[in-house]
C-alpha positions in Angstrom: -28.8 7.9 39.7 -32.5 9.7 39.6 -33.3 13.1 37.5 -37.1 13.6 38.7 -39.1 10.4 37.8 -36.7 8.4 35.8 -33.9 6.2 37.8 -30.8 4.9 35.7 -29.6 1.8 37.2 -27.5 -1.0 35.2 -25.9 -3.9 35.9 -22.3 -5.3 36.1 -21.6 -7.6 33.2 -23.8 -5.6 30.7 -22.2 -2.3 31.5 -18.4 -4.3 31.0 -19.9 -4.9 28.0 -21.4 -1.5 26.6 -17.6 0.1 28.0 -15.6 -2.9 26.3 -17.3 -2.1 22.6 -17.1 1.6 23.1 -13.6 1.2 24.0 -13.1 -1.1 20.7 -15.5 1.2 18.4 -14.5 4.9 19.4 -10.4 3.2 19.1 -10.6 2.0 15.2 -12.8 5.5 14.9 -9.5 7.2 15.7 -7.1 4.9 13.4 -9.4 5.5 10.9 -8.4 9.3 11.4 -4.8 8.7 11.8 -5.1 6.8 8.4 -7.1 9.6 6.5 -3.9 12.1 7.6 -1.1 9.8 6.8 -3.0 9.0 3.3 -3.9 13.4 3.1 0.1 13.8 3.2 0.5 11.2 0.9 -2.0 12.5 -1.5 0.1 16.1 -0.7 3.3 14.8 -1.4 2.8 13.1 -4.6 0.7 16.6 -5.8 4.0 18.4 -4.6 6.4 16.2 -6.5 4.3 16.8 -9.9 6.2 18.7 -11.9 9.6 19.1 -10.3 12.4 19.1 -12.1 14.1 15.6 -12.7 17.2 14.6 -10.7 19.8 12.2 -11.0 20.2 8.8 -9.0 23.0 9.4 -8.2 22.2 12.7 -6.1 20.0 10.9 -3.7 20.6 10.9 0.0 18.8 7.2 1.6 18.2 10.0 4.5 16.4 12.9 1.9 12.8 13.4 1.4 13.2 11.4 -2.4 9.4 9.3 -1.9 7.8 10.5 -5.2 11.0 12.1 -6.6 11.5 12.1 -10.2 14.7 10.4 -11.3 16.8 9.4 -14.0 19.3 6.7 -14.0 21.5 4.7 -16.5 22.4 1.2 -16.4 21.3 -2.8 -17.9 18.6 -4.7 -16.8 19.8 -7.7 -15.2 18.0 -9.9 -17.6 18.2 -13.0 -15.8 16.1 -12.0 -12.8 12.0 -10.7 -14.2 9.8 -10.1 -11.3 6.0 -11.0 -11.9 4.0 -9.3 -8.8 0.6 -11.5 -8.9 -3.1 -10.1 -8.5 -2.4 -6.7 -9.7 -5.3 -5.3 -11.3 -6.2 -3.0 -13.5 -9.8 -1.9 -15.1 -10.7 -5.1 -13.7 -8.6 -7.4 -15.4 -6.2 -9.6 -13.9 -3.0 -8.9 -14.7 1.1 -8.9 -13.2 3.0 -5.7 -12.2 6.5 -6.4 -13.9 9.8 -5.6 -11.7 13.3 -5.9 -13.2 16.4 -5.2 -11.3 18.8 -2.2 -13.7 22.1 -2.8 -12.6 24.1 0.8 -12.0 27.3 -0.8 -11.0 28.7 -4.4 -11.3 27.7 -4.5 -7.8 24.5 -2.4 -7.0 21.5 -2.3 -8.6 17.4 -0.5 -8.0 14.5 -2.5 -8.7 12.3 -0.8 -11.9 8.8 -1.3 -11.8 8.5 -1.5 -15.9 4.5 -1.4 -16.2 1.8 -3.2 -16.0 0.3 -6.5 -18.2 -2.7 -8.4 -18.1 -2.4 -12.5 -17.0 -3.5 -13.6 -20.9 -5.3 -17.0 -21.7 -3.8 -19.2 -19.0 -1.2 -18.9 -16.1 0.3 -21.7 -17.3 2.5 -19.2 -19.9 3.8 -16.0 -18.6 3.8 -13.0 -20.6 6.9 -12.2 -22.7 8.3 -9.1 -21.0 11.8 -9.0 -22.8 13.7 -6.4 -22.6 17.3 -4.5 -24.7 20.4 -5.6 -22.7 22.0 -2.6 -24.0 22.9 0.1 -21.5 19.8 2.7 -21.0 18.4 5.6 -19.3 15.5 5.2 -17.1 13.0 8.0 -16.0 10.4 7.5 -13.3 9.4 8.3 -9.6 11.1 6.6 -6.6 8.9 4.9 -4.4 8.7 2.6 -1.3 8.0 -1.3 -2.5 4.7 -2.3 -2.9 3.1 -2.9 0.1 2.1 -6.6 1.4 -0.8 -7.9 1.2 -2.6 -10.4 3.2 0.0 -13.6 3.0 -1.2 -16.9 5.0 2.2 -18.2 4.4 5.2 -17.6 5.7 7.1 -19.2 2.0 4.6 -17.4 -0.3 7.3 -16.5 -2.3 9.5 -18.7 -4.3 12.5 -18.1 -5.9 13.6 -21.6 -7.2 13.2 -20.7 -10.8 13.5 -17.2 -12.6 11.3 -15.2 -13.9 9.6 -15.9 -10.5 6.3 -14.9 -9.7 6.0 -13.5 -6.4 3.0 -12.5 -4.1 4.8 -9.9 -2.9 7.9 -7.5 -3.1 10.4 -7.7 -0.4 13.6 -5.8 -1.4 15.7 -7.8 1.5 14.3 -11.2 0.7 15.3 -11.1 -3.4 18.9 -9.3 -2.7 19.7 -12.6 -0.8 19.0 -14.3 -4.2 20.9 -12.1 -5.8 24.8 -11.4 -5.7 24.7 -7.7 -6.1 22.9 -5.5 -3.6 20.0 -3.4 -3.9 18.9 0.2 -2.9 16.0 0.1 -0.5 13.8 2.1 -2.6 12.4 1.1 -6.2 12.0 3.1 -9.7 8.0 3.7 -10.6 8.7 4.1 -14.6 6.6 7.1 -16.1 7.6 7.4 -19.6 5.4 5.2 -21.6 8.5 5.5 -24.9 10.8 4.0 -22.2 8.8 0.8 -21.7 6.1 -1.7 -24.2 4.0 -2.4 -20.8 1.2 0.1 -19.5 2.2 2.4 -17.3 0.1 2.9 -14.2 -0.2 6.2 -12.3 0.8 5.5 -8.8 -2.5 5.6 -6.7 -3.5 5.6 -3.1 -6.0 2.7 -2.1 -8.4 4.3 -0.5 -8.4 8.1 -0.2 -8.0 10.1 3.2 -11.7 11.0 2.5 -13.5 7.3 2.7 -11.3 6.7 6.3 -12.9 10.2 7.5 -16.2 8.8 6.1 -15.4 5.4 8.1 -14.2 7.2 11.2 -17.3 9.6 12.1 -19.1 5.8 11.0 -17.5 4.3 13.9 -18.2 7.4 16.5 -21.6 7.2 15.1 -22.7 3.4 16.2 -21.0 4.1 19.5 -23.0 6.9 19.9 -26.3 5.1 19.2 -24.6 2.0 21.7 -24.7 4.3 24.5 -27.7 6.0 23.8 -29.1 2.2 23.9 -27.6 1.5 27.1 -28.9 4.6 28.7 -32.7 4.2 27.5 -32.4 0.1 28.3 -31.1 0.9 31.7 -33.4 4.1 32.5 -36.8 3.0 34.0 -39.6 5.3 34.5 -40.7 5.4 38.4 -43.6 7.6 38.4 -46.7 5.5 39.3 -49.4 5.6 36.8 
């Protein structure tokens, strides 16, 4: 190709190259977009659900829209089976996210996360995180489990001795250490007289904002790659 004294003319392995990275960099710009909706209409729910009158338990539908509903729900604590979610921190400080299963039937139970409490001196002693066995009401939001983190093994968790500290929450994997079942969605406590640990406010890891910024990053460096290419590839032809 020729536009007056300038000829473009590339060759074959460089230009699989230049398509190949522009391929890879203008793809992640788009899941970066994707992300920054999906985390907008998070951000939008939980706005939505501020405020809303609180609902029983028991009137929940598994099909309903109840992500960041507020609840209440009676029932004991199974006190046999503490939860310590690992590398949860807060204010920079190391520190254990504390689950506990509240049994509503004989049966059936939901997993409440009770708070947060930093690790202490050594890892060696877990935090007391005791709790009444008397029958109680719990307030709080319903929420999807935690999400996994990176885990580079496939036994990170192990359940041989209780209170068991786990890397992450898997509702499936602790009902099969259980012998009552457990609803596929988990309590977020939000009243700080209902519990002695700190209660966290549920927050999004990053915000929709930082993927947009990330996005238009990633169209931006593919822009400059092909600008690159062109000018590299472009000579001049007009004799001097």
């Amino acid at each position: 190709m020729q536009f007056k004294q300038y000829q473009f003319k590339a060759t074959l392995i460089p230009s699989l190259i230049t398509v190949a990275l522009l391929y890879v960099m203008i793809s992640l710009g788009l899941w970066q977009l994707d992300r920054a909706e999906y985390k907008a209409n998070i951000q939008s729910l939980i706005e939505s659900k501020q405020g809303t009158a609180t609902i029983s338990l028991d009137s929940i539908e598994e099909e309903e829209n109840w992500l960041y509903q507020p609840v209440f729900v009676s029932g004991k604590y199974d006190l046999q089976h503490h939860i310590y979610l690992d590398n949860q921190v807060n204010n920079m400080l190391a520190g254990y996210s504390v689950f506990t299963p509240l049994k509503i039937t004989d049966d059936l139970a939901i997993l409440v996360n009770r708070g947060w409490l930093p690790v202490g001196n050594s890892r060696a002693s877990l935090p007391d995180i005791s709790v009444t066995s008397e029958a109680l009401r719990i307030d709080g939001l319903l929420s999807h489990a935690p999400s996994k983190i990176l885990v580079l093994s496939d036994n990170a968790n192990s359940y041989l001795q209780w209170p068991a500290v786990l890397q992450y929450v898997d509702i499936n994997e602790i009902e099969k250490h259980l012998d009552y079942k457990l609803l596929p969605m988990i309590i977020i406590m939000d009243q700080p007289t209902q519990t002695k640990l700190q209660s966290l406010p549920i927050k999004i890891n990053m915000r929709s904002e930082k993927h947009t910024a990330y996005a238009f990053q990633w169209f931006g460096l593919s822009l400059t790659l092909l600008i690159i290419y062109i000018v590299v590839n472009t000579k001049n032809t007009k004799k001097i």
